[in-house]
C-alpha positions as CSV (number, residue, x, y, z in Angstrom):
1,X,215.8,65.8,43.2
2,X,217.8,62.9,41.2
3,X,219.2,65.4,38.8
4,X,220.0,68.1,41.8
5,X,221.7,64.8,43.6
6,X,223.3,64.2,40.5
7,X,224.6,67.7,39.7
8,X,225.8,67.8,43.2
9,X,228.2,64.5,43.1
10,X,229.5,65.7,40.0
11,X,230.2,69.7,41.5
12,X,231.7,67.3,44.5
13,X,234.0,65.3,42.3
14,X,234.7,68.0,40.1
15,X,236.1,69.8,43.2
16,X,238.1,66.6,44.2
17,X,239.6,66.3,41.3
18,X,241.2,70.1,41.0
19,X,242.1,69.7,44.9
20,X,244.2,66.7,44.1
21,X,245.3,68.6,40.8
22,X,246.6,71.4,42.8
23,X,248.4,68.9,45.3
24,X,250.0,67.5,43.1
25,X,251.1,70.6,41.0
26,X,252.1,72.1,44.1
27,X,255.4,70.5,46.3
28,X,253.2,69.7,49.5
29,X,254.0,67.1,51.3
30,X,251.8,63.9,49.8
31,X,250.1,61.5,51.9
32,X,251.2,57.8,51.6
33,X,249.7,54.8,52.4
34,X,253.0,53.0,53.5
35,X,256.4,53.4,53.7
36,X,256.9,51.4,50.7
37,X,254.9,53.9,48.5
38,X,256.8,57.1,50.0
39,X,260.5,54.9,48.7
40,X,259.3,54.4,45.5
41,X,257.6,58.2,45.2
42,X,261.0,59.1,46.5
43,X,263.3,56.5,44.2
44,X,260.9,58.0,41.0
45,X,261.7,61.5,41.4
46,X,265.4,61.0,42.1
47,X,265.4,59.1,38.9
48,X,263.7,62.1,37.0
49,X,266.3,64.0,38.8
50,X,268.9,61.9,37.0
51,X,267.0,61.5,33.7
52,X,267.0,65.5,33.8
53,X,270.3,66.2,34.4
54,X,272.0,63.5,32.1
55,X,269.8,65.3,29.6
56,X,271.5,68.8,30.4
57,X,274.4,66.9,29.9
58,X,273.7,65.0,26.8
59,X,272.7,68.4,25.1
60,X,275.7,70.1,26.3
61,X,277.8,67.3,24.6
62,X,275.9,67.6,21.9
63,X,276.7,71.5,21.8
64,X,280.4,70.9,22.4
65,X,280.4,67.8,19.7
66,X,279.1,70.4,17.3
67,X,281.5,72.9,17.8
68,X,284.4,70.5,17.4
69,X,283.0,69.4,14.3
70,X,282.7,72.8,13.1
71,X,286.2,73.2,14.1
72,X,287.3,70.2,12.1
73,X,285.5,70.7,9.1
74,X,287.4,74.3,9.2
75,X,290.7,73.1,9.6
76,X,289.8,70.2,7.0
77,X,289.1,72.8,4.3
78,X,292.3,74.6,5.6
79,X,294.3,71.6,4.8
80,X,292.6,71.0,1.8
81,X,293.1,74.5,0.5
82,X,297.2,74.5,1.7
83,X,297.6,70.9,-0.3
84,X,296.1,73.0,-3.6
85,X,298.7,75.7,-3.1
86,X,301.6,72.9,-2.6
87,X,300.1,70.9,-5.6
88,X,300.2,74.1,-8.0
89,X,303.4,74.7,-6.4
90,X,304.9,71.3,-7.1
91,X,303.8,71.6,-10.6
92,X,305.2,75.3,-10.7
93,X,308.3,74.2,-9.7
94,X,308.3,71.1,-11.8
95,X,307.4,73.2,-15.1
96,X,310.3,75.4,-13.7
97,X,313.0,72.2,-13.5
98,X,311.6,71.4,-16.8
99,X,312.9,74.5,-18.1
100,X,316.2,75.1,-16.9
101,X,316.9,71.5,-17.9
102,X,316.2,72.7,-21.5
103,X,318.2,75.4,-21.0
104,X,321.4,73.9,-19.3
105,X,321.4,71.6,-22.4
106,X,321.0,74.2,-24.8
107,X,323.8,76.0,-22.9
108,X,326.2,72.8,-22.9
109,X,325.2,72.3,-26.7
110,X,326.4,75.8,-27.2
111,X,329.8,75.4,-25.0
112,X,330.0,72.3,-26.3
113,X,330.5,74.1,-30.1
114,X,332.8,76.3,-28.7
115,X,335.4,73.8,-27.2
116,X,334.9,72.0,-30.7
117,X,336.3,74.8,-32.5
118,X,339.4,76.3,-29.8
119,X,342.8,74.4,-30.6
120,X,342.6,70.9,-28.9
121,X,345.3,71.7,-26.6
122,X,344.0,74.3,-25.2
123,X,340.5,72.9,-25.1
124,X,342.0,70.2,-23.0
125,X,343.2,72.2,-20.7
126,X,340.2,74.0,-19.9
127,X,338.0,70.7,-19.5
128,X,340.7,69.4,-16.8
129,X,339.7,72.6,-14.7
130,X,336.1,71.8,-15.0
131,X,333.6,69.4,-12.5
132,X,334.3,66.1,-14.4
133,X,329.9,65.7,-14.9
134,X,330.4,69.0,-17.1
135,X,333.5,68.4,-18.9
136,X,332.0,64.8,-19.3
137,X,328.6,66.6,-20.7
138,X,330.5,69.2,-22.9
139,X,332.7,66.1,-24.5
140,X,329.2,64.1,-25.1
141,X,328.0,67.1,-27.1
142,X,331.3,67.5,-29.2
143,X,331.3,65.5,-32.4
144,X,333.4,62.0,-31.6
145,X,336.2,63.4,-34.0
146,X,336.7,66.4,-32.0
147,X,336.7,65.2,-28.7
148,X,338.8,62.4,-29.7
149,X,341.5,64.8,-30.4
150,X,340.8,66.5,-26.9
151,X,340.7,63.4,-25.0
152,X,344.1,62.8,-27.0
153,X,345.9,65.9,-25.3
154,X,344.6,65.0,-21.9
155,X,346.5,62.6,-19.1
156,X,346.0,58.9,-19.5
157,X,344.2,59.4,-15.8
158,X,342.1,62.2,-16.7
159,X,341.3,60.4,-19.8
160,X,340.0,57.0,-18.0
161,X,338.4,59.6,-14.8
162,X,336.3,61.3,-18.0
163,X,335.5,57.9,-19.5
164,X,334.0,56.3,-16.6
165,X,332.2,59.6,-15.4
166,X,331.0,58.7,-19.8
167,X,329.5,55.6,-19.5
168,X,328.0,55.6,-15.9
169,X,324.4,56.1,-16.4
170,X,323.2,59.3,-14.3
171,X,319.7,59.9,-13.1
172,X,317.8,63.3,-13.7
């Protein structure tokens, strides 16, 4: 009879215990000993309430933080991709100066032979028509007896411009 009495509580409790499960499970209105215990019920769930919802939005930052970093890295690469073109570009174009410059001297050597030879007269006549940095370059290039006699056929004014233009250190 002990064991049937025992069996019995523990069916009882047993039953109890799933009731108040369900209850619980289930949005029923809850039975509170005191007011106090129905605000703090009632200040619990609108804090779960809160909790849940600053997780929705936590997560949907998260999810937008993501995508902007995506974003940057893109545009990071971009950039780093556009200043590879501009640096192979720079150095493209610097190789290019590089060349020309080799060129326009070889070119002003060349002119510079050809003035040497033409009668000075006539040579000085044709360096007074010219930008004063050229004539300037072609009479550098001349040997100094040669463009003496040039200079020598030229105005005293001309003479001084072509000088100064000379000895003025220029910048490449």
């Amino acid at each position: 009879m002990k064991l049937k009495r025992k069996y019995f509580f523990s069916l009882l409790l047993l039953g109890l215990l799933a009731q108040n499960v369900q209850a619980a499970d289930t949005d029923s209105p809850k039975n509170y000993g005191s007011v106090e215990e129905r605000r703090i019920d009632n200040t619990i769930l609108q804090e779960r309430a809160i909790i849940r919802n600053e997780r929705e939005e936590i997560s949907l930052r998260k999810k937008e933080l993501k995508t902007l970093e995506e974003g940057v890295d893109k545009k990071l690469t971009e950039i780093d991709n556009k200043l590879e073109e501009l640096r192979k570009l720079q150095d493209k174009i610097e190789s290019l100066l590089v060349a020309k410059s080799v060129k326009e001297k070889k070119r002003i050597q060349e002119l510079a032979d050809i003035y040497q030879r033409m009668i000075p007269g006539k040579a000085a006549q044709a360096i007074i028509g010219l930008d004063q940095q050229l004539a300037t370059d072609l009479l550098a290039n001349m040997k100094v007896k040669s463009a003496a006699k040039i200079l020598d056929q030229i105005s005293k004014q001309k003479t001084t411009e072509l000088s100064t233009t000379f000895t003025t250190l220029q910048l490449e």
